[in-house]
C-alpha positions in Angstrom: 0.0 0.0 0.0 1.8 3.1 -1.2 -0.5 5.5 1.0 -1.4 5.9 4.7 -5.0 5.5 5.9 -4.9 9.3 7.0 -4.5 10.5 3.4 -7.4 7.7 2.3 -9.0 8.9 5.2 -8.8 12.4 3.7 -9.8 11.8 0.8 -13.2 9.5 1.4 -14.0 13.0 3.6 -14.5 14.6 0.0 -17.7 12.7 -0.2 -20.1 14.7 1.6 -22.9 12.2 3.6 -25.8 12.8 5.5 -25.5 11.7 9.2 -27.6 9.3 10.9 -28.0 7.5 14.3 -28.3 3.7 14.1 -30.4 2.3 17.0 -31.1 -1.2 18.1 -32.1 -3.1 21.3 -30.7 -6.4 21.1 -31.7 -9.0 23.4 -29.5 -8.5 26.8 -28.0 -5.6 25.7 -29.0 -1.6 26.8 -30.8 0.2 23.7 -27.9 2.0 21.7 -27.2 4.3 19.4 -23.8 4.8 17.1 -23.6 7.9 14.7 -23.2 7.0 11.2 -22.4 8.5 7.7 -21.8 5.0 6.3 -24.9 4.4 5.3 -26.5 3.9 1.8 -29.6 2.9 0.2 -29.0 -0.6 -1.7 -32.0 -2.0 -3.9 -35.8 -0.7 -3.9 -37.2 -4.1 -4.6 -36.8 -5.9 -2.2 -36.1 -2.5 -0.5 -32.8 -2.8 1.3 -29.9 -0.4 2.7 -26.9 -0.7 4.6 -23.8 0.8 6.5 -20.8 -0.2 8.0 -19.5 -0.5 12.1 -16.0 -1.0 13.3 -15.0 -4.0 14.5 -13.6 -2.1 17.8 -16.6 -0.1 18.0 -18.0 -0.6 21.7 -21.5 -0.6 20.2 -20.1 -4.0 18.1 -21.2 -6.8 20.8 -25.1 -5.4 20.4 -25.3 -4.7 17.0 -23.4 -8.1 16.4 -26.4 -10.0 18.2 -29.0 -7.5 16.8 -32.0 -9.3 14.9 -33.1 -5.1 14.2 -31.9 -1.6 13.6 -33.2 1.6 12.9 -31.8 4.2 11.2 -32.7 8.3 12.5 -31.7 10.2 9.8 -30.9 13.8 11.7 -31.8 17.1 10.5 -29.6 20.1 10.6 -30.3 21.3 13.8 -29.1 17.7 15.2 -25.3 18.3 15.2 -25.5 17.9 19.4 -27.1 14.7 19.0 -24.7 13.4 16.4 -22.1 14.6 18.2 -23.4 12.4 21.7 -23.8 9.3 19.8 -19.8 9.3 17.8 -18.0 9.4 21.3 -17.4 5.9 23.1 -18.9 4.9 25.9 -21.7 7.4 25.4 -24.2 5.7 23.2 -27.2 4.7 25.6 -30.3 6.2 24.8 -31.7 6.5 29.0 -31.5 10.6 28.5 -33.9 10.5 25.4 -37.4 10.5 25.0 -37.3 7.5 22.1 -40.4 6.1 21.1 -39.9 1.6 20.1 -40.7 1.3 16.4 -42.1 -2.0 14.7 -39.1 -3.8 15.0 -38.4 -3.1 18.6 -35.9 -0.5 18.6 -35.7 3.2 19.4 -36.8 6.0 17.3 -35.0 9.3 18.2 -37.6 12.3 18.8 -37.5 15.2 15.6 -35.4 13.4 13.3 -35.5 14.1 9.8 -36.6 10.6 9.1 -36.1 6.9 10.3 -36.1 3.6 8.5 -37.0 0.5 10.3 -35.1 -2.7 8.9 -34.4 -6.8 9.5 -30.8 -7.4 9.6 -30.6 -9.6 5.8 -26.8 -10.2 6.5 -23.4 -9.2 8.1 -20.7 -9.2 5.5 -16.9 -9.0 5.7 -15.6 -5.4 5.2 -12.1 -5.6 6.3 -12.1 -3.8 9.7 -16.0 -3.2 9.7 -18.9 -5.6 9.6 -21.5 -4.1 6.9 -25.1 -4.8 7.5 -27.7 -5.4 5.1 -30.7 -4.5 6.4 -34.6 -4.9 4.5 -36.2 -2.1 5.0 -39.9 -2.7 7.0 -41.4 0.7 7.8 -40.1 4.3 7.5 -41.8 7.7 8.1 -40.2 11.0 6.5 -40.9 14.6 7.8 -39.7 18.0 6.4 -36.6 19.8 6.8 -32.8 19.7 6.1 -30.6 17.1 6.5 -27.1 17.5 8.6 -24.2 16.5 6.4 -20.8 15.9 6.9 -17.4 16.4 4.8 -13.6 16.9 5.5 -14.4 16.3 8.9 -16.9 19.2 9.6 -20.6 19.8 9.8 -22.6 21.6 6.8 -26.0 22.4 6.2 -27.9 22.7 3.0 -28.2 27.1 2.0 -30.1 26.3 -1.2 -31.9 23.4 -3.2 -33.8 21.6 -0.6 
């Protein structure tokens, strides 16, 4: 490999990405949340979607015995909430007011939208797990997303 993982690091960071909080309450585990830009929509029929965790993610255990997930897509006015979930150690959900979706797992209040989704498959991304998910329910409100690129916070000043 003729390049260090900071300067592919740096480069991936061009891609600008919505953020999201991944949620799930796997059986003998706290409910959880991890912040996410890895996610991505993957087929509409069947409707699927996926994103990737870190295999030394502390949120790895639960999500790796996870039958569920939801994912909050946050709106602009999120960046605290994104910010909570992306530190270690800090991804319990006790200080929210999260209603329990379909599937079982939280749904973070005011979010831009949330996708409820059956865990398809777990498949081998290096040092991440990716997780296919089918999609099962989801509910979209209006507003503006939060997006993140080269390592900073943006919001949307025109278009949407």
């Amino acid at each position: 490999m003729g390049f260090s993982t900071r300067e592919l690091r740096n480069t991936l960071g061009c891609f600008a990405t919505g953020v999201t909080v991944v949620t799930t309450a796997a059986e003998g585990y706290a409910p959880l949340g991890i912040t996410v830009n890895s996610f991505a929509s993957v087929s509409l029929n069947p409707p699927m979607v996926l994103w990737s965790l870190d295999r030394g993610s502390d949120t790895f255990p639960a999500f790796a015995a996870a039958r569920y997930y939801t994912v909050n897509i946050l709106t602009e006015t999120q960046l605290d909430l994104s910010n909570q979930f992306a530190r270690a150690n800090n991804q319990y959900l006790d200080k929210l007011s999260c209603k329990t979706g379909d599937n079982g797992c939280p749904i973070l209040p005011d979010t831009l939208a949330f996708i409820e989704c059956e865990i398809n498959s777990r498949l081998d991304g290096g040092d991440h797990i990716i997780l296919l998910g089918r999609v099962l329910r989801f509910e979209k409100k209006e507003g503006k997303p939060l997006i993140f690129s080269m390592g900073n916070y943006a919001k949307i000043t025109n278009g949407l």
